[in-house]
N, C-alpha and C positions, 0 to 999 in steps of 0.2 A: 155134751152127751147128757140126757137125761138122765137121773135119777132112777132107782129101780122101788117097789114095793117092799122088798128087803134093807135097801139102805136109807131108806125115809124111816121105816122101824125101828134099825139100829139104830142111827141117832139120836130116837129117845129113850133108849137104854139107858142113858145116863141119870134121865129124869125117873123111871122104873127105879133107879139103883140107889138114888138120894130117897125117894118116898118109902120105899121098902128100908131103908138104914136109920132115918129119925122114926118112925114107925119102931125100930129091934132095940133102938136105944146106943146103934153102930155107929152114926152119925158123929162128926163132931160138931156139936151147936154150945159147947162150952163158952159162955160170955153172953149168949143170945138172948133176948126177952121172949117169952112164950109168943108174945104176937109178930117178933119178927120171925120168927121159928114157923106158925102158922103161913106170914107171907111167900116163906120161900119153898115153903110145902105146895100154897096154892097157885104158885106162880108153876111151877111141873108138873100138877095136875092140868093147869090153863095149856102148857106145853103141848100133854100126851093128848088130850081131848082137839087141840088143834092139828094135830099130827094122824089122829086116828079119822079125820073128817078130810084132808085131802081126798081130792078125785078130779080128774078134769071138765073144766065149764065148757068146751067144747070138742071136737074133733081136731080141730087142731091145736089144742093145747095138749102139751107132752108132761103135765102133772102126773105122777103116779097115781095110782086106783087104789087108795089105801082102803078110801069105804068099802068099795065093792069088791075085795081083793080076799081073796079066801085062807090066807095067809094066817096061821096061829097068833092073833092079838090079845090071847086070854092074859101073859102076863102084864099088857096093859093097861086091860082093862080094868083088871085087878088092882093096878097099881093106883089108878085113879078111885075107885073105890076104895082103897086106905087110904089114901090119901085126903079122902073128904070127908072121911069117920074118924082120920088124926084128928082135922082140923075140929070138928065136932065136940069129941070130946077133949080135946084142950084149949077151949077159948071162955 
């Protein structure tokens, strides 16, 4: 069974919930060096931007239509843009 546009979303929830938590200072990165701290910021940002670009290569592929899917993606968007202003200013 295919996948929906909602549960391709939620699964980067997770990735949303880590960038927005070292972002608040919620995060545990206790022991981390600033630049591992960056990589695993940018590796969730690379997540949600690969997540936010799913859509299908043809008619018959059953990928969900994230791009074109009219679906509330502002929290991820969002989350990718702090996520790349962490990384900014902490490197």
């Amino acid at each position: 069974m295919a996948q929906t546009v909602k549960e391709v979303l939620t699964a980067a929830t997770d990735s949303v919930t880590l960038i927005n938590g070292v972002k608040a200072g919620s995060w545990n990165v206790e022991g981390m060096e600033k630049s591992d701290i960056n990589d695993m910021v940018q590796r969730n940002v690379d997540h949600i931007e690969l997540v936010l670009a799913y859509k299908p290569v043809d008619s018959d592929d059953d990928t969900p239509d994230v791009a074109g899917s009219s679906d509330d993606k502002t929290s991820y968007t969002t989350a990718v843009a702090t996520g790349k202003t962490y990384i900014t200013d902490n490197s």
